[in-house]
C-alpha angles and dihedrals in degrees: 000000000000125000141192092223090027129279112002111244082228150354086237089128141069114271102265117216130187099207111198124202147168103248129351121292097252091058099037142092108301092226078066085046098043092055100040086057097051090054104107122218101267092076110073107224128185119178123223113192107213115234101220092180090059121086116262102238083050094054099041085055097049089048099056091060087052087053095045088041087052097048083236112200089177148023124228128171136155132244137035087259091056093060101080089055101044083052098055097044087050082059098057088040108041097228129125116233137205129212139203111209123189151190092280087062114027099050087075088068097052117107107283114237119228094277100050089045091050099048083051098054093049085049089049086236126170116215125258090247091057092041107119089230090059094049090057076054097056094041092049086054086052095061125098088239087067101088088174152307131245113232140175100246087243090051085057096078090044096051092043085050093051085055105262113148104253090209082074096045119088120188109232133165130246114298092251123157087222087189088059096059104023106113127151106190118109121289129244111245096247117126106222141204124186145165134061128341104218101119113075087220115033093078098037083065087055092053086041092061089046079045097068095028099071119182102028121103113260120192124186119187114195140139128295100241091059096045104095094049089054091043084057097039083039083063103041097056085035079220096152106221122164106230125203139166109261107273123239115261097254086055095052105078085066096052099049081055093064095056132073090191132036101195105193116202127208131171115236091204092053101027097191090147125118132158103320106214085212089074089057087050101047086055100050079054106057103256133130124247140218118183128188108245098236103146139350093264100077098054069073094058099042102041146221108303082346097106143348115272108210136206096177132027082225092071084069118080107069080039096062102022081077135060125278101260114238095241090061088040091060096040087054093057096048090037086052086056095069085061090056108133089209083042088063120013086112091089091064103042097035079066088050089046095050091055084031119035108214121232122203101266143100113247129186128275110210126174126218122201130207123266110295093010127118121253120247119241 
């Protein structure tokens, strides 16, 4: 077992984690939420808020006395960047750390088609895998404090590639609350879009599809900052989609009810795209999914007769014009539990038992802001 002051005299308490995160649960990504929630009491969590703006050498320091203050027994943070830094701070502290990586920052690893490795070579760019700051990745991961790291299984191949040990990666589902969005009852008739706006192309095939389908009721969720360019490029192509801010999470259950179809977009020539946790959550709620065909892997997340898997956004129309057949609908809902967060957050916590062995009794969960923010209550 690892200690802050040295071996433990024994395992007679709750596992204790200092979790460390971007930003604080309530504003942050819901997959973060999703897993601090499902943590029973009888692991022991505080919460430090990471002041980015600080210095590093500041907020390592400041760190090291929450995690003294809290007793840690282990490290946890979020996210491929965070590594470097958790490393370093389970260094000052002794103690060994876990981290749950996602889409936003593995598909940078994937193998680059003709396009992305030309543009880099114009820009002069190096890519993310012979960066300096991902080598101190690959070495923290190295190191005996790792005890593992959460992936997507398609980000498995990308990671190993980029020289991190596979004996540390687990293959683990999107973070979903499958209870929040599993609803049987029927659908509305609306055809959806939602995530993030960052590809050019990806949304105006969305509008292209509304676009020949006139008549029928088209939504797209995206973020703010992104709505007036698809708003432009929404009246060029008078293609009548509804546009709205992506919703909160709590909000979201709602909003998959009112849709028959969920038609998720990728670009072939950027392919940012992981495993959206949205298609998981569509699922849970009853709706049907098409997914671009961008790669082999996502025949895995969307499962066998559990989805379409599309190579053109011109296959669509007879597809979503109907009804989701019943078949597909049931399979959805069986394919979205593999992404339940109380289905496997086993992967996370079986690492934290092993270094930490858990007794049978309820322990606190505090939160500790960054310097100069409220906290929660």
């Amino acid at each position: 077992m690892f200690s802050i002051n040295g071996p433990l005299a024994s395992p007679g308490h709750s596992p204790r984690v200092l979790l460390v995160t971007r930003c604080s649960i309530a504003a942050g990504p819901s997959c973060i939420k999703n897993e601090f929630e499902a943590l029973d009491t009888s692991y022991a969590v505080t919460v430090a808020v990471r002041d980015r703006a600080a210095p590093v050498e500041e907020e390592l320091e400041r760190l090291e006395a929450v995690a003294r203050e809290a007793r840690a027994d282990i490290l946890h943070t979020h996210y491929l960047g965070e590594i470097a830094f958790i490393a370093r701070l389970a260094e000052l502290t002794g103690l060994p750390f876990t981290v749950r990586t996602h889409s936003t920052d593995t598909t940078a690893l994937q193998p680059r088609g003709l396009m992305l490795r030309l543009r880099q070579l114009m820009q002069m760019e190096a890519p993310l895998e012979r960066r300096p700051e991902f080598l101190n990745v690959v070495r923290a991961v190295h190191s005996e404090r790792c005890l593992g790291v959460l992936a997507l299984p398609c980000a498995r191949p990308w990671l190993a590639r980029a020289g991190l040990p596979q004996d540390k990666l687990i293959d683990c589902f999107p973070a979903m609350r499958f209870r929040a969005f599993h609803d049987r009852s029927p659908n509305g008739d609306a055809i959806m879009n939602i995530g993030l706006a960052g590809s050019r192309k990806a949304r105006p095939d969305f509008m292209r599809l509304a676009a020949a389908m006139q008549g029928a009721k088209f939504d797209l969720y995206a973020d703010a900052e992104h709505l007036p360019r698809l708003a432009r490029r929404n009246s060029d192509l008078r293609a009548g989609v509804d546009l709205f801010e992506l919703p909160p999470s709590e909000q979201r259950p709602a909003e998959y009810k009112a849709h028959r179809w969920l038609v998720y977009t990728g670009d072939s020539d950027l392919p940012a795209l992981g495993w959206p946790v949205a298609i998981a959550e569509a699922q849970a709620a009853g709706v049907g999914v098409c997914m671009p065909r961008l790669r082999p892997d996502l025949a895995e997340y969307v499962g066998e007769g559990a989805g379409v898997l599309y190579d053109t956004i011109d296959e669509l129309p007879g597809i979503v014009a109907g009804s989701v057949p019943e078949e597909m609908r049931e399979r959805g809902f069986r394919q979205a539990r593999k992404s339940d967060i109380e289905q496997h957050l086993h992967c996370l916590t079986d690492l934290w038992d092993v270094a930490v062995p858990r007794p049978a009794r309820p322990a606190a969960i505090r939160e500790f802001p960054a310097a100069g923010q409220e906290m929660l209550p």
